[in-house]
N, C-alpha and C positions, 0 to 999 in steps of 0.2 A: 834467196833468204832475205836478201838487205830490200827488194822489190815489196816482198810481202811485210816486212819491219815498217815500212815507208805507208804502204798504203793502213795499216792498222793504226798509224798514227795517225794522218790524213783522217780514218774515218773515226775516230776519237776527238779532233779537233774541231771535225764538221756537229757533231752532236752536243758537245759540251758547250762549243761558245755562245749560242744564245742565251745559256744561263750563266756564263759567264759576266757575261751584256749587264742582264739583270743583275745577279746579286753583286754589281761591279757599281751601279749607280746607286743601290741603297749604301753600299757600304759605305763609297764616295760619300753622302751624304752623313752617315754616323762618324764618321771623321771629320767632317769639316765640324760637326757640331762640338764631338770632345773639343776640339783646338777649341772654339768659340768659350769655351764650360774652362778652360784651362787658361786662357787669356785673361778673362775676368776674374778668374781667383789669383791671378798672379798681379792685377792691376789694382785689387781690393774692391770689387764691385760685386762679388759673389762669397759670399759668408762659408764656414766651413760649412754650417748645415744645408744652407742650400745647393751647394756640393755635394754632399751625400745626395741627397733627394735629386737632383740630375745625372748622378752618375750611376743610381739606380736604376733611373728610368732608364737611361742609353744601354745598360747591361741587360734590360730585358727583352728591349726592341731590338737586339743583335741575338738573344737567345731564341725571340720568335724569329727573327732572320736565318739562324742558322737551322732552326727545326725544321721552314719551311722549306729551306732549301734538301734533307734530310729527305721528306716526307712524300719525296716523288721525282727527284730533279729538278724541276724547276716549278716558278713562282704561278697560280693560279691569276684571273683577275681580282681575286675577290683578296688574296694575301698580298699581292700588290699593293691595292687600293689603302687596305686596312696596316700594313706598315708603311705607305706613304702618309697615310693619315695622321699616327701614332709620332712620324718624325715631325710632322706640321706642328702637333701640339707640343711636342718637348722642344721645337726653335723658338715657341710664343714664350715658352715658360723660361727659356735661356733668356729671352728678350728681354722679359719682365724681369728677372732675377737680375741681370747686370744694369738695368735702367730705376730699380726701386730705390 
């Protein structure tokens, strides 16, 4: 019994952690951005509105993160690419927002 317990876990951990992997480093990435959105507003570099409008955007790009992850197990190339893209332009717009 404890043999078969062991190996159902083994092959549970062999299948899930390459999406682990993945939705491990976008998430990394949506978190270092909040902290970044939340530094600035606590520094006064980011206005309450431009707070809203960045922490809408990072709740969407975690809602299409969490779909895709949903929508089959793991990340496609093309949902990759396209929420790597999506984080690139909410860092420029964090950038701009704490530097205007």
């Amino acid at each position: 019994m404890n043999k078969l317990i062991s190996t159902v876990i083994l092959a549970t951990a062999v299948v899930f952690a390459p999406l682990a992997a993945q939705a491990g480093q976008i998430q990394s990435r949506i978190n270092h951005q909040e902290t970044r959105i939340y530094q600035g507003v606590k520094n006064g570099s980011i206005s309450s509105q431009e707070y809203k409008h960045l922490e809408r955007r990072e709740n969407r790009i975690q809602a299409s993160r969490l779909r895709a992850i949903r929508s089959g197990g793991k990340f496609t190339k093309a949902e990759k690419y396209r929420l790597n893209h999506r984080l690139n332009n909410a860092s420029r717009r964090i950038y701009h927002d704490k530097h205007d």
